[in-house]
C-alpha positions in Angstrom: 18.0 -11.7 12.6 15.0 -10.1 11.2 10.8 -10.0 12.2 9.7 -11.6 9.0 5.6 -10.9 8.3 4.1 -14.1 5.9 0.8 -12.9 4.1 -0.9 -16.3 2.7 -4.1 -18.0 2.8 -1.9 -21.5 2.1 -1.7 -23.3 5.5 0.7 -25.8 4.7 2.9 -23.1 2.9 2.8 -20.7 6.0 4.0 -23.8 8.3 7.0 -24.8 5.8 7.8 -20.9 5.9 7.2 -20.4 9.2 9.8 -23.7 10.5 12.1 -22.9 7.8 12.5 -19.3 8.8 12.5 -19.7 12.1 15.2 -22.3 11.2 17.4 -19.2 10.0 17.0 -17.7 13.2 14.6 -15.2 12.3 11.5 -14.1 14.3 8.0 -15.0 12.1 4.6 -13.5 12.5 1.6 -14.6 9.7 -1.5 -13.3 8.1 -4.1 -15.1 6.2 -5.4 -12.5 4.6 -4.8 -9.1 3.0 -6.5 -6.9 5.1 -5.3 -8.7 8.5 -1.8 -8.6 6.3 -1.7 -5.0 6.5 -3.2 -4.1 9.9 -0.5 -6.8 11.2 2.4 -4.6 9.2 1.2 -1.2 11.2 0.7 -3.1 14.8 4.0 -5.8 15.0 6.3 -3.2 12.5 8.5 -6.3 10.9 11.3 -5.9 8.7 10.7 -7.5 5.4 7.5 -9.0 4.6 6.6 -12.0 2.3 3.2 -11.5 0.1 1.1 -14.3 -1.9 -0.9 -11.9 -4.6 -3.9 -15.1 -4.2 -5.5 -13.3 -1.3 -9.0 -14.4 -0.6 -10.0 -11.1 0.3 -7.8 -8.7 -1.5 -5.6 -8.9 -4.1 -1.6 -8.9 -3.2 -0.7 -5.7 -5.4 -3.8 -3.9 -3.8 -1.9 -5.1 -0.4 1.3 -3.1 -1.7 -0.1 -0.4 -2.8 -2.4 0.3 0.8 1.1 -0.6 2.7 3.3 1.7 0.4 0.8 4.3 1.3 2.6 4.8 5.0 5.4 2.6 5.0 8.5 1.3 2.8 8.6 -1.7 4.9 10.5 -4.1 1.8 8.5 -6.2 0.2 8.8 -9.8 -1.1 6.5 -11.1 -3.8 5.4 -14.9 -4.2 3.2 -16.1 -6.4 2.5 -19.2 -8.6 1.8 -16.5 -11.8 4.9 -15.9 -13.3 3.5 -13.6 -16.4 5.8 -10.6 -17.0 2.3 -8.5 -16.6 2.3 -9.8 -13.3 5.6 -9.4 -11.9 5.5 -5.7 -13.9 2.4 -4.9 -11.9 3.8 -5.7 -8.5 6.6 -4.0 -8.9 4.6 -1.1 -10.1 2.9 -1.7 -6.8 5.4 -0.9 -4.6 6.6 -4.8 -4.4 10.7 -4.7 -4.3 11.4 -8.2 -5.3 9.5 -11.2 -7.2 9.6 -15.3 -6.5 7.7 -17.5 -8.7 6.6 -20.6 -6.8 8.0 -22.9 -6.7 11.5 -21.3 -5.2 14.0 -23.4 -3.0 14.5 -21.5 0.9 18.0 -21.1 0.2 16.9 -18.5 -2.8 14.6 -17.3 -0.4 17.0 -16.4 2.2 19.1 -15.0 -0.1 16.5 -12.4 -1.9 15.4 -11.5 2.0 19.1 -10.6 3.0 19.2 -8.6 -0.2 15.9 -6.9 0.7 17.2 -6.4 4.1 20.8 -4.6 3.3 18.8 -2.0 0.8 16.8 -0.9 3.3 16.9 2.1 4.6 17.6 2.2 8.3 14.9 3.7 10.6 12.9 4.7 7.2 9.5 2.2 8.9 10.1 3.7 12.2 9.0 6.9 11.0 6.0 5.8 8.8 2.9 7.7 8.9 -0.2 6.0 9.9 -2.5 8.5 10.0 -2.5 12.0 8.1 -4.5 14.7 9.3 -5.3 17.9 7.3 -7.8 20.7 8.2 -10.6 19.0 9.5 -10.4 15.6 7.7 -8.4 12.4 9.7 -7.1 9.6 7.4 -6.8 6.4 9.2 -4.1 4.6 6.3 -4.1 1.2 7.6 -7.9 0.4 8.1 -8.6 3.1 4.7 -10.8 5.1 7.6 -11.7 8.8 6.9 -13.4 11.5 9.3 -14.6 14.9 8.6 -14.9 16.6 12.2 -15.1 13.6 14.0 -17.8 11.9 11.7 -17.3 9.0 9.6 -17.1 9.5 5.8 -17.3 6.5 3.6 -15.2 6.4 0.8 -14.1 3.7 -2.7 -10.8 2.5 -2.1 -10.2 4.7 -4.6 -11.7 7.1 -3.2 -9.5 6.9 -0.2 -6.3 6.7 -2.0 -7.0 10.2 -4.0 -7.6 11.6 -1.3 -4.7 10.5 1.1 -2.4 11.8 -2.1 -3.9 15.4 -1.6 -3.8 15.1 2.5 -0.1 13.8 2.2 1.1 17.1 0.1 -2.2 18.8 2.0 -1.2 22.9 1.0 0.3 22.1 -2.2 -0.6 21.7 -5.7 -0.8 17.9 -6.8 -1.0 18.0 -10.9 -3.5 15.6 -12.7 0.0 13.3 -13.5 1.1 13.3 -10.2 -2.4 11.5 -9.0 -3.1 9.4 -11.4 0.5 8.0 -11.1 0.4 7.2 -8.1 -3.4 6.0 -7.5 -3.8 4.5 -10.7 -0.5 3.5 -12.1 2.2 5.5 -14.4 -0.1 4.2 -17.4 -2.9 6.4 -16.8 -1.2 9.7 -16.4 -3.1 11.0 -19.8 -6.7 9.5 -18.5 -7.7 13.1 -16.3 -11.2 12.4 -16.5 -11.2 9.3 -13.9 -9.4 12.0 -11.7 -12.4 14.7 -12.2 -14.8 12.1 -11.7 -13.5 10.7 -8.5 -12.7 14.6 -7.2 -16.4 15.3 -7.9 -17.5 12.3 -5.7 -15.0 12.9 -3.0 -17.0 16.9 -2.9 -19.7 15.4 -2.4 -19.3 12.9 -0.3 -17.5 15.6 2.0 -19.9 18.1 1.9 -17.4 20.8 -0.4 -19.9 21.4 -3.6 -17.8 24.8 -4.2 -14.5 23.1 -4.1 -13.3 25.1 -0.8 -11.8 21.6 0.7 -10.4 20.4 -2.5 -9.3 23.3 -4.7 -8.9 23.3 -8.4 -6.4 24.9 -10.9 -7.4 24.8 -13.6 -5.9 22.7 -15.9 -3.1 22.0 -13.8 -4.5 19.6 -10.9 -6.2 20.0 -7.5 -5.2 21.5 -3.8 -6.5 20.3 -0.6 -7.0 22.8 1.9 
């Protein structure tokens, strides 16, 4: 059937997941928390996998949003907060479906084989890990960065704007365009957190002039 990945810090949920789904005939691997939740999506490749936003180290839609990053594995949403704020974000997130605990495993099975037959085939197979541009090397799963070699430490923020630039590296990336996609399709007006966070990343890389990360003006920012 399918390699199912469970992210949740709930042992006794896990176990019912893990025997149930196993049940169906499908192969399960688990993840306690949300940063083992994404290295485990990059090192055992699944093909759907099951998220609790109550993370004790990060929070689930910051789990989407560092997976989406590299890979459009599906994912499937649980979560004891039913709020349409909630659901809205997730989705936002890069989350494909939504189950509010608690669900039954037969509406479980049913939203993963859903989730499984919209998924495009071979699309995870192909997923970037790791983008490289000029001299910088953007490690996506661990949010790693090096300039020739040397680590830079970066925001998670940080680290997101400038994965956007490396992933369209050459190209101009408008103001909307970023803040979309880093900060969510309600900030696309709010430029200034974009100059702010474009000034640190100069810094922090050693580009005062703007030679790495180019500006036009008005319209958005170029790296390389």
């Amino acid at each position: 059937m399918a390699r199912v990945l469970v992210i949740d810090d709930d042992p006794s949920l896990v176990r019912a997941l893990r025997l149930a789904l196993r049940a169906g005939g499908h192969d399960v691997v688990t993840a306690n928390s949300g940063d083992l939740g994404v290295s485990q999506t990059a090192v055992t490749s699944p093909d759907i996998v099951i998220l609790d936003l109550g993370l004790p180290d990060v929070d689930g839609i910051e789990v989407c949003r560092r997976i989406r990053q590299w890979s459009e594995v599906p994912i499937l949403v649980l979560s004891a907060i039913g709020s349409e704020d909630r659901k809205v974000a997730a989705l936002d997130g890069g989350a494909d479906d939504y189950v509010t605990k608690p669900f039954s495993m037969a509406e479980l099975e049913a939203r993963i084989r859903t989730a499984l037959r919209h998924r495009t085939v071979g699309a995870d197979d192909s997923a970037q890990t790791t983008l490289c541009a000029g001299p910088l090397e953007l490690d996506l799963v661990h949010h790693e960065a090096r300039l020739e070699g040397q680590p830079v430490y970066l925001t998670t923020k940080e680290f997101d704007v400038l994965a956007f630039l490396a992933r369209y590296a050459g190209r101009t990336c408008t103001h909307e365009m970023i803040l979309s996609s880093v900060w969510g399709p309600g900030y696309k007006r709010e430029a200034q957190y974009l100059h702010a966070y474009v000034h640190r990343l100069r810094q922090k890389l050693g580009d005062p002039e703007g030679d790495l990360i180019r500006t036009s003006s008005g319209v958005g920012y170029t790296l390389g």
